[in-house]
N, C-alpha and C positions, 0 to 999 in steps of 0.2 A: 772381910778378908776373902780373896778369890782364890779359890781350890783349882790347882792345875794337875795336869794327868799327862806324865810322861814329859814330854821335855819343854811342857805349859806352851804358850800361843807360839812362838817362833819355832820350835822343834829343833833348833840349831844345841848341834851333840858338843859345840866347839867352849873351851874356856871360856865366862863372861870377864871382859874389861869393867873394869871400876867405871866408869861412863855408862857402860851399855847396862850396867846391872842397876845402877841410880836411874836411870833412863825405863826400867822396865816394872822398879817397883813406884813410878811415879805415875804410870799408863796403871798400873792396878790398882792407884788407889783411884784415878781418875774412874774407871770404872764399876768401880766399886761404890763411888760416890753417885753413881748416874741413878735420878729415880725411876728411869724405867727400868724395867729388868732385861738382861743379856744371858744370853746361851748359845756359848761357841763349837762349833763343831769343826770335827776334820771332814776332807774331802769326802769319805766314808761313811760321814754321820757320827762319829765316834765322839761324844762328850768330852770337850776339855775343860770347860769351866762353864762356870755361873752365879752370877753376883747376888747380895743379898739383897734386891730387889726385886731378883727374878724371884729367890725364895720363899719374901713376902705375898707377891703378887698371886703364885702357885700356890701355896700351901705346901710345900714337898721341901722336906731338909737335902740339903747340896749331898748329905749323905748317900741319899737314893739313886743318885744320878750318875754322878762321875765312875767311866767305868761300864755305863752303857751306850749304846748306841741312840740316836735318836728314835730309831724306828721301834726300840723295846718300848721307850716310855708308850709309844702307842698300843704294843702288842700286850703289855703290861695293866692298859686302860687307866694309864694317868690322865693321859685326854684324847680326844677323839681325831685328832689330825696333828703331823708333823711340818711344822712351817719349814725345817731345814730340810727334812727329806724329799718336799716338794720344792723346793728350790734347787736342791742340787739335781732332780729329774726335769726340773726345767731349765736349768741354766740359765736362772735370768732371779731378778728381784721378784720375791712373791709376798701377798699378804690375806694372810685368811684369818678366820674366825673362830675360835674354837672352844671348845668347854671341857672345863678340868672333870672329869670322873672318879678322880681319886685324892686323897688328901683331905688336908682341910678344908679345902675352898672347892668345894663337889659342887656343881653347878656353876660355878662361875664362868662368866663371857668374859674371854680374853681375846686381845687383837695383836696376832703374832706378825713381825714382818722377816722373814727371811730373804738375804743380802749375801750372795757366794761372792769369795774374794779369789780372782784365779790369777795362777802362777803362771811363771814363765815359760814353759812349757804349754803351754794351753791348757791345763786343768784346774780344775776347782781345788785350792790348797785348805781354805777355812770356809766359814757358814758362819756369819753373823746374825741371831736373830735378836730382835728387838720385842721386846712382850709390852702389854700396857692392859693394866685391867679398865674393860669399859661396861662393867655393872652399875658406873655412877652415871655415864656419860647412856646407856641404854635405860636407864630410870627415868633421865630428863628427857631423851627422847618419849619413853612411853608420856611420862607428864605433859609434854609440849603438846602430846596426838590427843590426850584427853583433854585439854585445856582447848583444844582445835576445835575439837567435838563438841564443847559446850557451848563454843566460841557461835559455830554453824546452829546449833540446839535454839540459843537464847537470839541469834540473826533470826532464825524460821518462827520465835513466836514473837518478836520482835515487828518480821514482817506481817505473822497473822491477827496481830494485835494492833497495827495499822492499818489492816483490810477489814476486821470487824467494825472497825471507828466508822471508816467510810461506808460499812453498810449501816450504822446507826445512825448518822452525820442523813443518809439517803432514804433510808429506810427501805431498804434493799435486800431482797433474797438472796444469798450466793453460796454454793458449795462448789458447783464447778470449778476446774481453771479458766473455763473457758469463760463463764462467768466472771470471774474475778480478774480475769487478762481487761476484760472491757473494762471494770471500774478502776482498772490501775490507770487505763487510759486516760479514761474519765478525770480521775484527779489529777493526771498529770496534766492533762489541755486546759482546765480548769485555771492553774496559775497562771497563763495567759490572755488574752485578747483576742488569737486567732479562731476564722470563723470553720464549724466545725460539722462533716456532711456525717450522720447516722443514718446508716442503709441495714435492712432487715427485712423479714417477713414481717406481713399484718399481725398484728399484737404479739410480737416477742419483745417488747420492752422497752420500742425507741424513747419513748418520753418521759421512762423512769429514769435513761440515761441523759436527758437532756434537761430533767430537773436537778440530777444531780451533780450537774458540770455546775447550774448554777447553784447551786447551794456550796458547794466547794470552792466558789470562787470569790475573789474580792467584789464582787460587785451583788452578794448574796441580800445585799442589804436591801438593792434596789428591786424594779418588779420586776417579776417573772411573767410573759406574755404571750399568749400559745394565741397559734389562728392555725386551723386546717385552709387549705389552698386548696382542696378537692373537695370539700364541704359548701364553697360558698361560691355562686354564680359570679364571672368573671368583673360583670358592668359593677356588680356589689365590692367583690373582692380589692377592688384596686381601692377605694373609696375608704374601705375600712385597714387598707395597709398604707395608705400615702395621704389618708386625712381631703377636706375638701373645704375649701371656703364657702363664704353666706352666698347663697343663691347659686350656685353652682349646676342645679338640677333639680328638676321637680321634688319637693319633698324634703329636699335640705334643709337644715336647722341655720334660723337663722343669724346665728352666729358662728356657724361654721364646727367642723369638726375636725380632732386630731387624729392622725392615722396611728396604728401598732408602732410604727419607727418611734415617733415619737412620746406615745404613752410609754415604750421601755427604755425612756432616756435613763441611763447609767446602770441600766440591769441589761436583763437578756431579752432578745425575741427571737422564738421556738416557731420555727416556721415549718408545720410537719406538713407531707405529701405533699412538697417542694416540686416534685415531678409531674404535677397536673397543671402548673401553671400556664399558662399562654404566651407563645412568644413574643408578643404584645407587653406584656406585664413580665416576661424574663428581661428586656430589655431595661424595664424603667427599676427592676429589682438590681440589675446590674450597674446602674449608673449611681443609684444610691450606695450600693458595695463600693463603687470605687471613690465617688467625690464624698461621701458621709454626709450628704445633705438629700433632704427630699421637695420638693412642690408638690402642692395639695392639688389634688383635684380643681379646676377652675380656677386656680390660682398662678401667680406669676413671681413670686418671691421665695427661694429658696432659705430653706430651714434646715440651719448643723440639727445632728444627731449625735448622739452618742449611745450606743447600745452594743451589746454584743449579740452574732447574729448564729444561732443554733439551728440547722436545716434539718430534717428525715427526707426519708423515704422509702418503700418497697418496692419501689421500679427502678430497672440496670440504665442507669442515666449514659452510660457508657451507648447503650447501645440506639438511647434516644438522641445522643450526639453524631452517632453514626446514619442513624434515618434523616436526621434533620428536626427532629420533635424538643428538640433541645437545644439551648445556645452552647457551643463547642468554650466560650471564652465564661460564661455564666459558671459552666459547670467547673471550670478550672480556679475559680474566686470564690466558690462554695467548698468545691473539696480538698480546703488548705491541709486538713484533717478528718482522717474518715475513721469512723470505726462502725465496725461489721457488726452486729448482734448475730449468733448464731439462734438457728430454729430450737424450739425446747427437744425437738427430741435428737439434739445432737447437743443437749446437754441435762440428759434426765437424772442426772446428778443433785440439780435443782428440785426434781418433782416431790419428795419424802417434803422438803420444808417447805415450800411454796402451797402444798396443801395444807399442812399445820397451819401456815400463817393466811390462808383466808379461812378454815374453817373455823380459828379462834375466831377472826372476825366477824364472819357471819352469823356463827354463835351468840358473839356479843350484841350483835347488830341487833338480832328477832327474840332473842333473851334465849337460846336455846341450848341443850348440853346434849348434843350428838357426835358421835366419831363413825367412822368409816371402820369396817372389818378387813382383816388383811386383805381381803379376795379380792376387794374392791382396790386397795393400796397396788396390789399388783396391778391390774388391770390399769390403774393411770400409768402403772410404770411403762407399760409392755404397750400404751397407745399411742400411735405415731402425732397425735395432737395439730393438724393442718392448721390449725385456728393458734394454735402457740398458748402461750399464757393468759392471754381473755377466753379462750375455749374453756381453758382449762379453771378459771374464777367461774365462767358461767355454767358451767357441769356441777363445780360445786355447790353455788348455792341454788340451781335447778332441785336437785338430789334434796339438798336439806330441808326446802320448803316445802317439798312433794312429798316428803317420807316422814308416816306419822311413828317409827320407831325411834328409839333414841341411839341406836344400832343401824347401822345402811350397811345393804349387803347386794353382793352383786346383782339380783334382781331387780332393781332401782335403777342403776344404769340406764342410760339412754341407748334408744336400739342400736345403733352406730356401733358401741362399743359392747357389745352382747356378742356370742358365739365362744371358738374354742379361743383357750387361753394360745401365743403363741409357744413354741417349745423353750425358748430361751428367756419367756417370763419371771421377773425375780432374781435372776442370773447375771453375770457380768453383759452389759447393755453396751455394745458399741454403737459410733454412727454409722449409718451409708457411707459406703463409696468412699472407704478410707485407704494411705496406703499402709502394706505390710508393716513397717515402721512404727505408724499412727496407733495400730489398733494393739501392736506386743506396748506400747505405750501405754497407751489405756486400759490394758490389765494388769502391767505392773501398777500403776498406780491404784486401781479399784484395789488390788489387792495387800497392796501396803496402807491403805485407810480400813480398810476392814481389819487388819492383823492389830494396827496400832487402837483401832475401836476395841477390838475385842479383850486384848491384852493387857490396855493402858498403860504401857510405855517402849522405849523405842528398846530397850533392852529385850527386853520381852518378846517383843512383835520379831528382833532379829534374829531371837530363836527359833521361834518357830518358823518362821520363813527360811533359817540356815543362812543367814547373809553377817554381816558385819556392822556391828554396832551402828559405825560410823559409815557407813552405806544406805542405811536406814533414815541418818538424819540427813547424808547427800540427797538422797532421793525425795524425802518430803520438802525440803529446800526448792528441787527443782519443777516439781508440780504442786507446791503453795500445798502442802497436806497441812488441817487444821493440825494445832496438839494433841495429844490424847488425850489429856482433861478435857477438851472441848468436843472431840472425836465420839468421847464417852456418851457424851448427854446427847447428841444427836442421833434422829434414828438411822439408823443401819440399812445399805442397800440389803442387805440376804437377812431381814428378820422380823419377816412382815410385821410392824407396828402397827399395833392399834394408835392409830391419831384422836387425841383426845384432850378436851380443855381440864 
């Protein structure tokens, strides 16, 4: 039943007609049947009614109401904001949000819409509000945002549970992004055929990534066939890349031999230091790129191929195209795909595992049970490493075989990296020559792998950082952070580990 006050919604003081009185208790039941709940006001705010779903909804008997103003229930702390008295100060349709303070339903999120209906006159005669309790509808929001969360949670070990595969699949170091950016590459070029140029510093890793393009790929089955091009005298090289027939030249065998193209039929050939080739032999490498057939040495019969053809190198081929030391069309049929190796020490994120994993091995290699003492951990950290990742293999097992403790401690070290520690040793490690951008990047993420290390889990880690749950797993999402069970058993940039079998 809808309670009116004073002369109920019309206000009209005039006799009702039998029509207009059937007419007005057929609108109230219409009302009264409505499941949202209604609460009408006069121009003034002044309460004329409200239906028993507004009562449901509020927790507040119609008793309390009728008879005050809108503006009391606020003054009153039935709830914290007045949908009609903001409507009638804006003169327009308004909808806000608000929570019951009083009654039964204390706390509840209600979603009020106030709707002024104006008269003839140009004023606001009624305030229709419309209420709707959304404590179910803010439930399934919050569920949907948790279900989000896990959704992101189980995608990031999902993805890091597909980049451990590939570092196992490779046998490969990786904690970096920068790391792990290369072997996503990796496995993506992998699924096809195209040929692929890997440029880097001397010993940062071209040929761990060019073994495990092949090993990643369908043609893993077949061979895998390295030749250095800077290793081997030209008159040689060509001989042992393009094969030669019987009597060809002093010393040939006589039955002839097959070159690299051919020994890596339906696997790969790893063509590294690609950039010391001779224009001479860029030419005849080129003509093989494009017709997939080769002629042997002293020979005059062309031979299909079938290989896939993996390049390195440490020299800016770019700028040997620009001298002339390079074929302009060679390098453009080589670098179908490039990927960059960064230098280790713009990703000493690596260096805590990459010593664990030669020092187990060299351990196992000489039968030996030595670790490194923090002082020494730091020190690889804090070394700019010119030499990249074979510097850093041959310091290790220099170190182990030279040192007859089973403890190596900074005095072991090789002169090179002796003297004072620098000040940012052990500390958040950026590279050179970054921009402003790069490097707040790189310490938000050092320090969300540390929080999520030290905390073990994302709940956790967003406390103490003061961030949002669901911020936490944005963010390891967008810089490949391991999980925190994985996070856990690895060792920590800030806690100097003893490395030990």
């Amino acid at each position: 039943m809808l309670v009116k006050r004073g002369a109920g919604i019309s206000g009209s003081q005039k006799p009702e007609r039998p029509e207009n009185k059937c007419s007005s208790c057929e609108l109230e039941d219409v009302l009264e049947a409505s499941h949202d709940g209604l609460f009408i006001t006069d121009g003034d705010g002044n309460v004329l009614m409200v239906n028993s779903a507004w009562e449901r909804i509020c927790g507040i008997h119609r008793g309390f109401v009728i008879g005050k103003t809108a503006q009391d229930m606020v003054g009153e702390k039935f709830y914290t904001e007045s949908a009609a008295m903001t409507a009638i100060k804006a003169g327009k349709k308004i909808t806000i949000m608000l929570e019951m303070t009083r009654g039964e339903k204390i706390g509840q999120k209600i979603m009020a819409t106030g709707i002024p209906i104006w008269g003839t006159d140009g004023r606001i005669r009624r305030v229709v509000v419309n209420v709707r309790d959304i404590t179910e509808i803010i439930y399934l929001k919050d569920l949907l945002e948790k279900t989000r969360q896990l959704n992101e949670i189980y995608a990031a070990e999902l993805e890091q549970m597909r980049l451990q595969q590939i570092t196992r699949d490779c046998d490969v170091v990786a904690r970096s992004p920068e790391t792990k950016r290369v072997l996503e590459m990796a496995a993506q070029v992998a699924k096809v055929d195209s040929t692929v140029l890997i440029t880097g510093e001397s010993g940062c890793g071209k040929e761990v990534v060019a073994n495990a393009i092949h090993r990643l790929s369908e043609r893993n089955e077949g061979p895998l066939i390295k030749i250095n091009c800077g290793a081997i005298p030209e008159n040689l090289l060509e001989s042992e890349l393009f094969g030669y027939e019987a009597g060809a030249f002093t010393g040939a065998k006589k039955q002839g031999k097959p070159g690299m193209f051919e020994l890596a039929e339906k696997g790969t050939l790893f063509l590294d230091e690609v950039g010391d080739l001779s224009v001479n032999l860029q030419v005849k490498l080129l003509r093989v790129l494009q017709d997939h057939e080769v002629v042997r040495v002293g020979g005059i019969k062309s031979i299909p191929v079938d290989s896939r053809i993996v390049a390195a190198t440490n020299r800016n081929l770019r700028e040997m195209v620009s001298s002339g030391a390079f074929r302009e069309d060679l390098y453009y049929r080589l670098n179908v795909v490039s990927i960059e190796i960064p230098p280790l020490r713009e990703r000493r994120e690596d260096i805590p595992l990459l010593v664990q994993y030669f020092l187990e091995r060299i351990n196992k290699r000489y039968q030996f049970n030595k670790r490194f003492s923090p002082a020494v951990v730091d020190r690889f950290l804090s070394y700019s490493w010119p030499g990249n990742i074979r510097e850093l293999e041959n310091v290790i097992e220099r170190m182990l075989v030279m040192t007859e403790d089973e403890e190596i401690h900074s005095r072991h070290l090789p002169a090179c990296m002796q003297g004072p520690m620098p000040p940012d040793a052990g500390r958040l490690v950026l590279p050179h020559d970054v921009s402003l951008q790069r490097a707040v990047e790189q310490i938000e993420r050092q320090l969300l792998e540390e929080a999520l290390r030290k905390y073990g889990s994302t709940r956790k880690a967003a406390v103490a950082l003061d961030i949002d749950q669901s911020t936490v797993v944005r963010k390891m999402k967008k810089y490949r952070i391991p999980s925190p069970l994985e996070t856990q058993s690895s060792p920590g940039l800030f806690d100097d580990p003893r490395l030990k079998v």
